[in-house]
Residue, then its C-alpha position, 0 to 999 in steps of 0.5 A: x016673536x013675542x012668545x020667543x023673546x018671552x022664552x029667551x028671557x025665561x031661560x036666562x032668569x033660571x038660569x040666572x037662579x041656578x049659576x054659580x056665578x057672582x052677583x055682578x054676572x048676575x047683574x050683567x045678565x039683566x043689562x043683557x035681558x035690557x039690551x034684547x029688547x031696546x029699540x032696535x035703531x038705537x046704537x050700541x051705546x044707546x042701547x047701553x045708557x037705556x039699560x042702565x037707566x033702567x037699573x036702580x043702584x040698589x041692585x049693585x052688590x053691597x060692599x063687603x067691608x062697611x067700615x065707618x070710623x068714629x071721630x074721636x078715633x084717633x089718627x093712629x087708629x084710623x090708619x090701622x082701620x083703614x090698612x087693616x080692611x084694605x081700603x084707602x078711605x071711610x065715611x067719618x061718623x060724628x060721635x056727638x050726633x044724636x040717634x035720630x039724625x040725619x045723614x048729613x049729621x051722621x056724617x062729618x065727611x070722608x077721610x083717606x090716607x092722603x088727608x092724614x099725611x099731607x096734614x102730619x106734615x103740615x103740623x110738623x113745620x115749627x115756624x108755620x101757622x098751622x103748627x098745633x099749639x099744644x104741648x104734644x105739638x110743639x114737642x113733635x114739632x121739635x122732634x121733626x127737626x129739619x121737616x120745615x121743606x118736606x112739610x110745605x106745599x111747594x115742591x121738593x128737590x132730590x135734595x131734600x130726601x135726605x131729612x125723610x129718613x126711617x127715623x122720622x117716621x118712627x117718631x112720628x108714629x110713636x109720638x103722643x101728638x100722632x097717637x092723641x089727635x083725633x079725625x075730627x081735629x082734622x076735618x079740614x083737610x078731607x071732604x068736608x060737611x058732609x058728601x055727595x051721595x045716591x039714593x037706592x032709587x037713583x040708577x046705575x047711569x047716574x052712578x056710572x057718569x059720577x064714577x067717570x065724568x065727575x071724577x068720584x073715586x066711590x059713591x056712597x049709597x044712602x038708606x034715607x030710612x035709617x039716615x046711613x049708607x048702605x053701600x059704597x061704589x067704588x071704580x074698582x067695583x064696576x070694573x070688577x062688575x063689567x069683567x064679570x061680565x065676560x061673555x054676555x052679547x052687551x060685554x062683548x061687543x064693546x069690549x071687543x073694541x081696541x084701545x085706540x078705538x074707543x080714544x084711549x089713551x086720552x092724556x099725552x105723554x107730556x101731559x102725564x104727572x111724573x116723579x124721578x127715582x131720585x126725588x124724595x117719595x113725599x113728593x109722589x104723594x103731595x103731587x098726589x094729593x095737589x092733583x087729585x089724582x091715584x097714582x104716579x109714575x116713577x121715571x129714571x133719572x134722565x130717560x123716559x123709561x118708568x121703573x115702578x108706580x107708587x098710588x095713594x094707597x101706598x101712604x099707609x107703608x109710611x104710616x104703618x111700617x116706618x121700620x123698613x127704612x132704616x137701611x135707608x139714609x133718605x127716602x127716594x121714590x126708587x128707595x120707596x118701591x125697593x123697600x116696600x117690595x122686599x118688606x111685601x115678600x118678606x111677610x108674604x103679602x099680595x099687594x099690586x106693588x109686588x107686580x112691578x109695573x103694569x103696561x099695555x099697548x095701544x092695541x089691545x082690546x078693552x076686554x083685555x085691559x078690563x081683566x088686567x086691571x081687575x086681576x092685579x087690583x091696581x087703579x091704572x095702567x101705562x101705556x108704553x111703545x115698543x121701547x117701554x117709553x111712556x106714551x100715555x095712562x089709562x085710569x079705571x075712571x077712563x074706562x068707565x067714562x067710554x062705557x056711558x055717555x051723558x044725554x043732553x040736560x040729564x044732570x038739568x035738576x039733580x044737584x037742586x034736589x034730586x038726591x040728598x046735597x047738603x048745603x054749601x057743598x063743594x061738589 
Protein backbone atom coordinates (compact mmCIF):
# COMPACT_ATOMS: atom_id res chain seq x y z
CA UNK A 1 0.00 0.00 0.00
CA UNK A 2 3.09 2.06 0.97
CA UNK A 3 4.95 1.45 -2.17
CA UNK A 4 1.62 2.43 -4.32
CA UNK A 5 0.61 5.85 -2.59
CA UNK A 6 4.67 6.44 -3.03
CA UNK A 7 4.19 5.73 -6.74
CA UNK A 8 0.85 7.84 -7.04
CA UNK A 9 2.87 10.83 -5.42
CA UNK A 10 5.93 10.26 -7.81
CA UNK A 11 3.64 10.64 -10.70
CA UNK A 12 1.82 13.62 -9.93
CA UNK A 13 5.50 15.53 -8.68
CA UNK A 14 6.43 14.80 -12.74
CA UNK A 15 3.86 15.60 -13.56
CA UNK A 16 3.62 18.58 -11.79
CA UNK A 17 7.30 19.27 -13.33
CA UNK A 18 6.39 18.96 -16.79
CA UNK A 19 2.38 20.69 -16.90
CA UNK A 20 1.96 23.75 -18.73
CA UNK A 21 -0.39 24.57 -16.08
CA UNK A 22 -0.39 27.73 -13.77
CA UNK A 23 1.58 28.14 -10.32
CA UNK A 24 -1.84 28.09 -8.61
CA UNK A 25 -2.71 24.34 -10.17
CA UNK A 26 0.27 23.58 -9.18
CA UNK A 27 -0.11 24.63 -5.65
CA UNK A 28 -3.65 22.93 -6.01
CA UNK A 29 -1.67 19.63 -6.90
CA UNK A 30 0.18 19.63 -3.60
CA UNK A 31 -3.35 20.40 -1.35
CA UNK A 32 -4.27 17.18 -3.72
CA UNK A 33 -0.94 14.94 -2.53
CA UNK A 34 -2.12 16.36 1.22
CA UNK A 35 -5.47 15.03 1.14
CA UNK A 36 -4.41 11.36 -0.10
CA UNK A 37 -2.72 10.88 2.71
CA UNK A 38 -4.69 12.43 5.98
CA UNK A 39 -6.30 10.25 8.29
CA UNK A 40 -8.89 8.55 6.57
CA UNK A 41 -11.76 9.26 9.58
CA UNK A 42 -11.15 12.93 8.94
CA UNK A 43 -13.84 14.64 7.08
CA UNK A 44 -13.75 16.30 4.04
CA UNK A 45 -13.43 19.71 5.66
CA UNK A 46 -10.92 18.33 8.12
CA UNK A 47 -9.17 17.03 5.67
CA UNK A 48 -8.88 20.42 4.26
CA UNK A 49 -8.08 22.65 7.18
CA UNK A 50 -5.19 19.71 7.83
CA UNK A 51 -3.85 20.47 4.24
CA UNK A 52 -3.52 23.92 4.29
CA UNK A 53 -1.91 23.59 7.81
CA UNK A 54 0.43 21.93 6.20
CA UNK A 55 1.29 24.64 3.65
CA UNK A 56 3.25 27.70 4.33
CA UNK A 57 2.07 30.96 2.62
CA UNK A 58 5.39 31.43 0.77
CA UNK A 59 4.59 29.02 -1.80
CA UNK A 60 1.38 31.20 -2.86
CA UNK A 61 2.65 32.76 -6.10
CA UNK A 62 3.87 36.27 -5.69
CA UNK A 63 1.75 39.14 -7.03
CA UNK A 64 2.88 40.45 -10.19
CA UNK A 65 2.30 44.17 -9.68
CA UNK A 66 4.43 45.06 -6.26
CA UNK A 67 3.18 48.51 -6.28
CA UNK A 68 4.30 50.63 -3.35
CA UNK A 69 3.78 54.65 -3.20
CA UNK A 70 5.73 56.84 -1.62
CA UNK A 71 4.48 59.28 0.79
CA UNK A 72 5.13 62.42 -0.43
CA UNK A 73 3.57 61.19 -3.86
CA UNK A 74 1.02 63.26 -4.20
CA UNK A 75 -2.74 62.22 -4.11
CA UNK A 76 -3.09 62.86 -8.12
CA UNK A 77 -0.20 60.88 -8.28
CA UNK A 78 -1.59 58.26 -6.21
CA UNK A 79 -4.82 57.83 -8.18
CA UNK A 80 -2.94 57.47 -11.56
CA UNK A 81 -0.88 54.50 -9.61
CA UNK A 82 -3.31 53.00 -8.48
CA UNK A 83 -5.50 53.15 -11.81
CA UNK A 84 -2.66 52.55 -13.96
CA UNK A 85 -1.87 48.89 -12.35
CA UNK A 86 -5.34 48.13 -11.87
CA UNK A 87 -5.39 47.93 -8.33
CA UNK A 88 -7.87 49.46 -5.46
CA UNK A 89 -4.81 49.78 -2.97
CA UNK A 90 -0.76 49.96 -1.96
CA UNK A 91 1.29 49.83 0.87
CA UNK A 92 2.13 53.59 1.53
CA UNK A 93 6.34 53.65 2.36
CA UNK A 94 7.59 56.52 4.61
CA UNK A 95 10.21 58.39 2.54
CA UNK A 96 11.65 59.82 5.85
CA UNK A 97 12.25 56.29 7.27
CA UNK A 98 16.18 55.30 7.39
CA UNK A 99 17.49 52.29 5.41
CA UNK A 100 17.83 49.67 8.14
CA UNK A 101 14.05 50.02 9.39
CA UNK A 102 11.73 47.99 10.34
CA UNK A 103 8.62 46.91 8.49
CA UNK A 104 6.55 48.86 10.88
CA UNK A 105 8.85 52.12 10.04
CA UNK A 106 8.86 51.24 6.45
CA UNK A 107 5.43 51.53 6.19
CA UNK A 108 2.75 54.26 7.35
CA UNK A 109 -0.25 52.22 6.26
CA UNK A 110 -2.42 51.28 3.26
CA UNK A 111 -4.12 53.82 1.13
CA UNK A 112 -7.12 53.04 -1.36
CA UNK A 113 -9.16 54.73 -3.68
CA UNK A 114 -12.05 55.34 -1.10
CA UNK A 115 -9.60 56.96 1.69
CA UNK A 116 -8.47 59.65 -0.92
CA UNK A 117 -12.15 60.49 -1.77
CA UNK A 118 -14.24 60.32 0.95
CA UNK A 119 -11.12 62.54 2.45
CA UNK A 120 -11.37 65.31 -0.71
CA UNK A 121 -14.87 65.67 0.12
CA UNK A 122 -14.50 66.28 3.66
CA UNK A 123 -11.72 68.92 2.96
CA UNK A 124 -14.21 70.65 0.33
CA UNK A 125 -16.79 71.80 3.29
CA UNK A 126 -15.97 75.70 3.61
CA UNK A 127 -17.60 75.52 7.21
CA UNK A 128 -16.17 72.07 8.58
CA UNK A 129 -13.29 72.06 11.00
CA UNK A 130 -11.33 69.78 8.79
CA UNK A 131 -11.18 72.40 6.27
CA UNK A 132 -7.34 72.73 5.26
CA UNK A 133 -6.20 76.05 6.41
CA UNK A 134 -3.82 76.71 3.49
CA UNK A 135 -4.45 79.01 0.76
CA UNK A 136 -4.84 76.15 -1.80
CA UNK A 137 -7.55 74.71 0.68
CA UNK A 138 -9.67 77.37 1.06
CA UNK A 139 -9.42 78.35 -2.52
CA UNK A 140 -10.95 74.57 -3.59
CA UNK A 141 -12.96 75.31 -0.81
CA UNK A 142 -14.54 78.06 -2.55
CA UNK A 143 -14.33 76.28 -5.89
CA UNK A 144 -16.49 73.57 -4.24
CA UNK A 145 -19.29 75.92 -3.93
CA UNK A 146 -22.42 74.07 -2.77
CA UNK A 147 -20.26 70.87 -1.79
CA UNK A 148 -21.27 71.48 2.23
CA UNK A 149 -24.06 68.22 2.03
CA UNK A 150 -22.24 65.96 -0.45
CA UNK A 151 -19.26 66.48 1.73
CA UNK A 152 -20.78 65.32 5.11
CA UNK A 153 -21.04 61.98 6.37
CA UNK A 154 -24.74 62.07 6.98
CA UNK A 155 -26.54 60.61 4.19
CA UNK A 156 -27.79 62.40 0.72
CA UNK A 157 -31.26 62.48 -1.00
CA UNK A 158 -31.73 62.43 -4.66
CA UNK A 159 -31.88 66.09 -4.06
CA UNK A 160 -28.68 66.51 -3.58
CA UNK A 161 -27.25 64.86 -7.19
CA UNK A 162 -27.95 67.77 -8.64
CA UNK A 163 -24.38 69.87 -6.85
CA UNK A 164 -22.30 66.54 -8.09
CA UNK A 165 -21.95 67.39 -11.49
CA UNK A 166 -18.79 66.90 -14.10
CA UNK A 167 -17.77 70.33 -13.25
CA UNK A 168 -17.00 69.59 -10.04
CA UNK A 169 -14.59 67.10 -10.56
CA UNK A 170 -12.68 68.74 -13.20
CA UNK A 171 -12.10 71.26 -10.74
CA UNK A 172 -11.17 69.31 -8.41
CA UNK A 173 -8.94 67.18 -10.42
CA UNK A 174 -7.37 70.35 -11.88
CA UNK A 175 -6.83 72.13 -8.44
CA UNK A 176 -3.24 72.87 -6.89
CA UNK A 177 -4.88 71.51 -3.48
CA UNK A 178 -5.89 68.32 -5.23
CA UNK A 179 -2.35 68.03 -7.06
CA UNK A 180 -0.18 69.25 -4.10
CA UNK A 181 -1.30 67.37 -1.10
CA UNK A 182 0.40 64.43 -0.11
CA UNK A 183 -0.73 60.55 1.01
CA UNK A 184 0.99 61.01 4.23
CA UNK A 185 -1.21 64.47 4.84
CA UNK A 186 -3.82 62.18 4.88
CA UNK A 187 -2.71 59.37 6.93
CA UNK A 188 -5.83 59.28 9.12
CA UNK A 189 -8.28 58.49 6.75
CA UNK A 190 -6.70 54.81 5.84
CA UNK A 191 -5.42 52.06 8.03
CA UNK A 192 -2.98 53.60 10.10
CA UNK A 193 0.44 52.67 11.99
CA UNK A 194 1.02 50.33 10.09
CA UNK A 195 -0.90 46.92 9.11
CA UNK A 196 -1.68 43.55 10.15
CA UNK A 197 0.70 41.14 7.99
CA UNK A 198 2.07 37.37 7.69
CA UNK A 199 5.17 36.03 7.80
CA UNK A 200 6.40 33.57 4.98
CA UNK A 201 6.56 30.91 7.68
CA UNK A 202 2.74 31.61 8.84
CA UNK A 203 0.33 29.06 6.61
CA UNK A 204 -2.04 28.89 4.00
CA UNK A 205 -4.98 28.35 7.26
CA UNK A 206 -4.02 31.54 8.85
CA UNK A 207 -4.09 33.26 5.51
CA UNK A 208 -7.44 31.75 4.41
CA UNK A 209 -9.32 32.54 7.93
CA UNK A 210 -7.83 36.48 7.82
CA UNK A 211 -9.27 36.44 4.11
CA UNK A 212 -12.98 35.05 5.37
CA UNK A 213 -13.64 35.32 8.97
CA UNK A 214 -11.39 38.50 9.79
CA UNK A 215 -12.85 40.24 6.67
CA UNK A 216 -9.30 41.30 5.30
CA UNK A 217 -9.54 42.04 1.57
CA UNK A 218 -5.28 41.29 1.24
CA UNK A 219 -2.90 40.09 3.30
CA UNK A 220 0.53 41.15 2.91
CA UNK A 221 3.35 38.82 3.13
CA UNK A 222 6.57 39.95 5.10
CA UNK A 223 10.36 39.23 4.35
CA UNK A 224 11.55 40.00 8.00
CA UNK A 225 15.22 39.85 6.25
CA UNK A 226 14.63 42.73 4.49
CA UNK A 227 11.80 44.38 6.53
CA UNK A 228 9.62 44.53 3.06
CA UNK A 229 6.74 42.60 2.01
CA UNK A 230 7.15 40.24 -0.71
CA UNK A 231 3.56 39.41 -1.47
CA UNK A 232 0.41 40.62 -1.02
CA UNK A 233 -2.77 38.10 -0.98
CA UNK A 234 -5.67 39.04 -2.25
CA UNK A 235 -9.54 37.23 -2.10
CA UNK A 236 -9.48 37.45 -5.74
CA UNK A 237 -6.09 35.58 -5.62
CA UNK A 238 -7.43 32.74 -3.83
CA UNK A 239 -10.43 32.59 -5.86
CA UNK A 240 -8.36 32.78 -8.97
CA UNK A 241 -5.94 30.00 -7.16
CA UNK A 242 -9.20 27.48 -6.00
CA UNK A 243 -10.56 27.82 -10.25
CA UNK A 244 -7.41 26.81 -11.08
CA UNK A 245 -7.92 24.01 -9.11
CA UNK A 246 -10.63 22.43 -11.64
CA UNK A 247 -10.47 19.00 -11.79
CA UNK A 248 -8.27 17.76 -8.97
CA UNK A 249 -10.43 15.05 -6.18
CA UNK A 250 -10.14 17.93 -3.33
CA UNK A 251 -11.85 20.70 -5.76
CA UNK A 252 -14.31 18.67 -6.87
CA UNK A 253 -15.68 17.14 -4.14
CA UNK A 254 -16.32 20.61 -2.30
CA UNK A 255 -17.08 22.31 -5.23
CA UNK A 256 -19.50 20.15 -6.59
CA UNK A 257 -21.68 21.29 -3.80
CA UNK A 258 -24.89 23.46 -4.54
CA UNK A 259 -25.08 27.05 -2.94
CA UNK A 260 -27.80 26.46 -0.88
CA UNK A 261 -25.80 23.82 0.47
CA UNK A 262 -22.95 24.80 1.63
CA UNK A 263 -25.33 28.12 3.61
CA UNK A 264 -25.18 30.47 0.95
CA UNK A 265 -26.47 33.00 0.54
CA UNK A 266 -26.06 33.96 4.33
CA UNK A 267 -27.37 37.67 4.14
CA UNK A 268 -31.20 38.23 3.49
CA UNK A 269 -32.61 40.59 1.18
CA UNK A 270 -33.65 43.11 3.80
CA UNK A 271 -30.23 42.90 5.19
CA UNK A 272 -28.45 43.80 1.66
CA UNK A 273 -26.81 47.67 1.32
CA UNK A 274 -28.68 49.39 -1.43
CA UNK A 275 -28.61 52.80 -3.51
CA UNK A 276 -31.95 53.84 -5.90
CA UNK A 277 -30.83 54.69 -9.37
CA UNK A 278 -31.94 58.43 -8.47
CA UNK A 279 -29.67 59.02 -5.77
CA UNK A 280 -26.50 60.97 -6.22
CA UNK A 281 -23.38 58.10 -6.67
CA UNK A 282 -21.38 59.67 -3.96
CA UNK A 283 -23.92 57.95 -1.91
CA UNK A 284 -22.69 54.39 -3.26
CA UNK A 285 -19.42 55.07 -2.02
CA UNK A 286 -19.81 56.94 1.32
CA UNK A 287 -22.39 53.83 2.36
CA UNK A 288 -19.23 52.07 0.98
CA UNK A 289 -16.71 53.14 2.96
CA UNK A 290 -19.27 53.73 6.19
CA UNK A 291 -19.83 50.05 5.73
CA UNK A 292 -16.55 48.24 4.81
CA UNK A 293 -17.98 46.73 2.35
CA UNK A 294 -16.98 46.46 -1.91
CA UNK A 295 -19.62 46.80 -3.45
CA UNK A 296 -23.26 48.12 -3.74
CA UNK A 297 -26.36 47.53 -5.84
CA UNK A 298 -28.40 49.85 -7.57
CA UNK A 299 -32.27 49.14 -7.53
CA UNK A 300 -34.98 50.95 -9.47
CA UNK A 301 -36.77 53.31 -8.26
CA UNK A 302 -39.73 52.01 -6.59
CA UNK A 303 -38.94 48.03 -7.35
CA UNK A 304 -36.88 45.22 -6.22
CA UNK A 305 -35.27 44.74 -9.38
CA UNK A 306 -31.01 46.06 -9.57
CA UNK A 307 -30.09 47.64 -12.70
CA UNK A 308 -26.02 47.62 -12.31
CA UNK A 309 -23.45 47.63 -9.33
CA UNK A 310 -20.87 50.13 -8.72
CA UNK A 311 -17.59 48.87 -6.07
CA UNK A 312 -15.07 50.69 -4.67
CA UNK A 313 -13.10 50.29 -7.56
CA UNK A 314 -15.35 52.23 -9.67
CA UNK A 315 -14.17 55.70 -7.25
CA UNK A 316 -11.14 55.85 -9.75
CA UNK A 317 -13.84 57.11 -12.82
CA UNK A 318 -14.48 60.29 -10.50
CA UNK A 319 -10.98 60.79 -10.02
CA UNK A 320 -9.41 60.00 -13.36
CA UNK A 321 -12.17 60.66 -15.90
CA UNK A 322 -14.42 63.76 -14.47
CA UNK A 323 -14.84 64.72 -18.44
CA UNK A 324 -17.37 62.11 -18.93
CA UNK A 325 -20.24 63.84 -17.01
CA UNK A 326 -20.61 66.52 -18.63
CA UNK A 327 -23.89 65.39 -20.71
CA UNK A 328 -24.77 65.07 -17.29
CA UNK A 329 -26.45 67.80 -14.94
CA UNK A 330 -26.29 65.58 -11.85
CA UNK A 331 -24.65 62.54 -10.92
CA UNK A 332 -27.20 59.66 -10.08
CA UNK A 333 -26.12 56.41 -9.42
CA UNK A 334 -27.87 55.14 -12.77
CA UNK A 335 -26.22 58.23 -14.65
CA UNK A 336 -22.89 56.62 -13.13
CA UNK A 337 -22.97 53.32 -14.63
CA UNK A 338 -24.51 54.76 -18.27
CA UNK A 339 -21.56 57.03 -18.34
CA UNK A 340 -18.88 54.98 -17.27
CA UNK A 341 -19.94 52.24 -19.61
CA UNK A 342 -20.20 54.33 -22.89
CA UNK A 343 -16.75 55.68 -21.90
CA UNK A 344 -15.52 51.82 -21.30
CA UNK A 345 -16.45 51.22 -24.99
CA UNK A 346 -15.54 54.22 -26.30
CA UNK A 347 -12.04 53.53 -25.45
CA UNK A 348 -12.25 49.81 -25.79
CA UNK A 349 -11.47 48.99 -22.16
CA UNK A 350 -12.26 45.51 -20.11
CA UNK A 351 -13.76 46.36 -16.83
CA UNK A 352 -16.32 44.17 -15.08
CA UNK A 353 -18.82 47.04 -15.41
CA UNK A 354 -19.17 46.47 -19.18
CA UNK A 355 -20.86 43.01 -18.03
CA UNK A 356 -23.73 44.42 -16.56
CA UNK A 357 -24.95 42.72 -13.85
CA UNK A 358 -23.90 39.35 -12.48
CA UNK A 359 -26.48 37.08 -11.09
CA UNK A 360 -26.71 33.41 -10.00
CA UNK A 361 -29.43 31.27 -8.50
CA UNK A 362 -29.45 29.49 -5.45
CA UNK A 363 -28.73 26.02 -7.32
CA UNK A 364 -25.91 26.35 -8.82
CA UNK A 365 -22.88 24.82 -7.53
CA UNK A 366 -19.95 26.44 -5.91
CA UNK A 367 -17.50 25.38 -8.68
CA UNK A 368 -19.69 27.30 -11.09
CA UNK A 369 -19.82 30.47 -8.89
CA UNK A 370 -16.00 30.22 -8.42
CA UNK A 371 -15.51 30.45 -12.37
CA UNK A 372 -17.89 33.02 -12.55
CA UNK A 373 -16.39 35.19 -10.32
CA UNK A 374 -13.03 34.62 -11.78
CA UNK A 375 -13.66 34.96 -15.14
CA UNK A 376 -15.40 38.29 -15.09
CA UNK A 377 -13.10 39.63 -12.28
CA UNK A 378 -15.68 41.26 -10.17
CA UNK A 379 -15.94 40.85 -6.02
CA UNK A 380 -19.74 39.51 -5.74
CA UNK A 381 -22.31 38.20 -7.17
CA UNK A 382 -26.28 38.67 -6.61
CA UNK A 383 -28.31 36.12 -6.11
CA UNK A 384 -32.03 36.72 -7.90
CA UNK A 385 -35.10 34.47 -8.02
CA UNK A 386 -36.84 33.65 -11.10
CA UNK A 387 -38.16 37.43 -11.54
CA UNK A 388 -34.68 39.00 -11.23
CA UNK A 389 -35.55 40.39 -7.23
CA UNK A 390 -32.67 40.38 -4.98
CA UNK A 391 -32.71 37.39 -2.73
CA UNK A 392 -29.23 37.75 -1.29
CA UNK A 393 -25.40 38.48 -2.12
CA UNK A 394 -22.46 36.59 -2.12
CA UNK A 395 -18.97 37.87 -1.65
CA UNK A 396 -15.70 36.23 -2.56
CA UNK A 397 -14.91 36.77 1.31
CA UNK A 398 -18.18 34.05 1.85
CA UNK A 399 -16.96 31.74 -0.33
CA UNK A 400 -13.48 31.41 1.21
CA UNK A 401 -15.21 31.47 4.74
CA UNK A 402 -16.83 27.86 3.65
CA UNK A 403 -13.69 26.43 2.51
CA UNK A 404 -11.83 26.47 5.91
CA UNK A 405 -13.00 26.64 9.43
CA UNK A 406 -11.25 27.86 12.22
CA UNK A 407 -10.35 24.75 15.31
CA UNK A 408 -11.06 25.81 18.68
CA UNK A 409 -8.25 28.30 20.14
CA UNK A 410 -6.30 28.26 17.03
CA UNK A 411 -6.05 32.03 16.92
CA UNK A 412 -5.02 31.33 21.26
CA UNK A 413 -1.64 33.31 20.75
CA UNK A 414 -1.30 34.94 17.57
CA UNK A 415 -2.29 38.36 17.78
CA UNK A 416 0.37 38.24 21.17
CA UNK A 417 3.17 37.53 18.99
CA UNK A 418 2.82 35.33 16.74
CA UNK A 419 3.29 37.30 13.48
CA UNK A 420 4.81 40.90 13.56
CA UNK A 421 1.60 43.09 15.21
CA UNK A 422 2.72 46.80 15.82
CA UNK A 423 1.51 48.17 18.97
CA UNK A 424 -1.64 50.07 19.06
CA UNK A 425 -3.00 48.33 16.23
CA UNK A 426 -6.59 48.75 15.57
CA UNK A 427 -6.83 44.87 14.11
Amino acid sequence: MAMAMASVQLERQTSIQDSPRSPEAKLGMQVEDLWDVQEPELSPNEKLNACFESIPVSAFPISPQGIEIKSDASLAEAVQILAQNKILSAPVVDVDAPEDATWMDRYIGIVEFAGIAVWILQQSEPSSPRSPSSPNGAEFAITANGMVSAAGLGALGPEDASITSGDFFEALTSSEFYKNTKVRDISGSFRWAPFLALQKSNTFLTMLLLLSKYKMKSVPVLDLGDGKIDNIITQSAVIHMLAECTGLHWFESWGSKKLSEIGLPTMSPEHIITVYEDEPVLQAFKLMRKKRIGGIPVIECGGKKAIGNISLRDVQFLLTAPDIYRDYRSITAKNFLIAVRNYLEKHEKRSPMLSGMITCKRDETVKELIQKLDSEKIQRVYVTDEDGNLEGVITLRDIISRLVHEPRGYFGDFFDGVLPLPENSRV
